[in-house]
ZASEZA-682892 format. One record per residue (C-alpha): residue number from 0; x, y, z. Coordinates in pm, whole numbers. Layout:
BEGIN
REC vexvo     px     py     pz
REC   NUM      X      Y      Z
...
***
This chain:
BEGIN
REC vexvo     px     py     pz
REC     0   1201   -500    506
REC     1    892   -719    511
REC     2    725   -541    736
REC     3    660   -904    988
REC     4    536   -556   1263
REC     5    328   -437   1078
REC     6      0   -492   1363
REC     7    255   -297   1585
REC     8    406    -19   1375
REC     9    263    230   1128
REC    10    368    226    806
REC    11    318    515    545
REC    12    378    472    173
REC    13    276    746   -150
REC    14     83    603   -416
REC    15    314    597   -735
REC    16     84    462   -989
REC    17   -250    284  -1067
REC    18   -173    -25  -1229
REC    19   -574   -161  -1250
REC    20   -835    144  -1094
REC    21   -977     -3   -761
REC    22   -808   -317   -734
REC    23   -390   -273   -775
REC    24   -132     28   -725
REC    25    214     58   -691
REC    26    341    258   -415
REC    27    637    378   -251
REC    28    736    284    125
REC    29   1102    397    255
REC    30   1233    442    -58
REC    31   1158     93   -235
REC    32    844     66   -491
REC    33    566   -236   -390
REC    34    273   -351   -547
REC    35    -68   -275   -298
REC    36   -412   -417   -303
REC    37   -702   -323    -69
REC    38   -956   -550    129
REC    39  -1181   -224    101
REC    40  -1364   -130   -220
REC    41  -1152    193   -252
REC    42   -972    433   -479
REC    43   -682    579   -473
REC    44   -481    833   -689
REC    45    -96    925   -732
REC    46     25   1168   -475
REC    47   -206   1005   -186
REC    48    -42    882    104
REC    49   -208    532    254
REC    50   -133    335    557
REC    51     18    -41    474
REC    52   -201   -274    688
REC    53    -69   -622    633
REC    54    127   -801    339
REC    55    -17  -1063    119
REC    56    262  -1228    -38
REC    57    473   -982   -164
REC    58    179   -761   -245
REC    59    107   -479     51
REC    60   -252   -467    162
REC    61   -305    -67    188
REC    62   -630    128    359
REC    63   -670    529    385
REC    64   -444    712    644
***
């Protein structure tokens, strides 16, 4: 899944882990691990769920559900 919908379909993933505070996490989306980014300053912690936005090479642009 590359998620090519992703202006037409929501997508939920969990936040796994934060690999640099405020610019990179890993998080989980139907089962499979990714690495996120956000265009917003923003933090986020493991256990919070986030919406996947868009997809920058294979790194998942994420924002607040």
């Amino acid at each position: 899944m590359f998620f090519e919908d992703l202006p037409d379909e929501y997508v939920e993933g969990l936040v796994d882990e934060v690999v640099r505070p405020g610019k990179e996490w890993r998080i989980k989306v139907h089962g499979v691990y990714w690495y996120a980014m956000s265009q917003a300053e923003r933090d986020f912690s493991p256990g919070d769920y986030v919406r996947v936005v868009g997809r920058k090479n294979l790194r998942l642009i994420i924002a607040p559900c």
